[in-house]
C-alpha positions, 0 to 999 in steps of 0.5 A, a space after each residue: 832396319 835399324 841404324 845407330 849413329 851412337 852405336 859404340 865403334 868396332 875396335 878396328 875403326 879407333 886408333 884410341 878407345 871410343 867415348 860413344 854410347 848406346 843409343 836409343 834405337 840400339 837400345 830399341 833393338 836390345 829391348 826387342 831382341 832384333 840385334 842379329 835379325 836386320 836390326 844393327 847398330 850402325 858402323 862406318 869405315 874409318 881412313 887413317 888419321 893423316 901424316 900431312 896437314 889438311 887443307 880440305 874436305 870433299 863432303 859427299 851427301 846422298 838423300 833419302 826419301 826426305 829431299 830438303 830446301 833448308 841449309 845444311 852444314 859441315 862441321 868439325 871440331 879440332 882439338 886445338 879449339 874450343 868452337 866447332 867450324 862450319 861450312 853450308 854445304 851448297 853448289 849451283 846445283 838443286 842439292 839434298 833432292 830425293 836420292 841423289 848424290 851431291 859432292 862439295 868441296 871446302 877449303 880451310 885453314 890448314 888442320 896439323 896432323 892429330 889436331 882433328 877431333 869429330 864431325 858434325 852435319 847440322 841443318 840450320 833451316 833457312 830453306 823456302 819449306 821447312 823440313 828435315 832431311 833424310 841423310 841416306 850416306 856421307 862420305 868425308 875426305 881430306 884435301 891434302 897438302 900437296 895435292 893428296 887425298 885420304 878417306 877420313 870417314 864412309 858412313 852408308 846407310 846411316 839413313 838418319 833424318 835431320 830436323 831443323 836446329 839439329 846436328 848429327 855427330 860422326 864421331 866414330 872415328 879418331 884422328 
């Protein structure tokens, strides 16, 4: 099937015009006249953009068949900043294994409402086997002030595969 995470976003999922463009297996699937036939550019659900100040994120990752050793990150950009921040995203546990499901918490400096700009997840190697990674879903969630929990992004079956050095943008969504 084929999935795009440069697939222009459905007005439904931006609170402001989209600064996407067609991607290369979009354009595959233009060229072969698959769109309509399981060939789809990729779209994800969009939360709304919090009214209270971040001061976290819940990252849950689900691998494909291409299970990784090799570090992976989160990272966001405000748009108060020029530099994107980034956390590995890492628990005790054997993360980014064949099909499973791993969740992290990361705390941050508090993000004012407005002030988020996009998402990234990169794979910086550093692993003991160098490989890519399969990411099969990422789902993101705000951490609150005051306890409270919003969905920022659900991306399914984006089955994208990341290789050392690269990053993925999930910037679909406005905040």
């Amino acid at each position: 099937m084929c999935h795009d995470q440069h697939a222009p976003a459905t007005p439904s999922c931006h609170h402001q015009p989209s600064r996407r463009r067609l991607g290369a297996v979009t354009l595959t699937c233009l060229a072969l006249g698959l769109l309509g036939a399981g060939c789809e550019p990729y779209e994800p659900t969009c939360g709304e953009a919090p009214a209270v100040p971040i001061h976290g994120f819940e990252v849950t990752t689900v691998t494909g068949e291409n299970a990784t050793d090799m570090d992976i990150h989160f990272c966001f950009l405000r748009k108060s900043a020029a530099d994107v921040e980034c956390y590995e995203l890492d628990t005790s546990a054997d993360n980014f294994e064949e099909w499973q499901t791993d969740s992290f918490q990361l705390g941050v400096e508090p993000i004012a409402p407005g002030d988020l700009e996009l998402f990234l997840v990169r794979n910086v190697g550093g692993g003991w086997f160098e490989s890519s990674w399969d990411m099969h879903s990422v789902t993101v969630t705000a951490l609150l002030e005051g306890g409270g929990r919003a969905l920022l992004y659900d991306g399914t079956d984006i089955d994208v595969n990341i290789e050392k050095g690269e990053s993925v943008p999930l910037d679909e969504c406005a905040y």
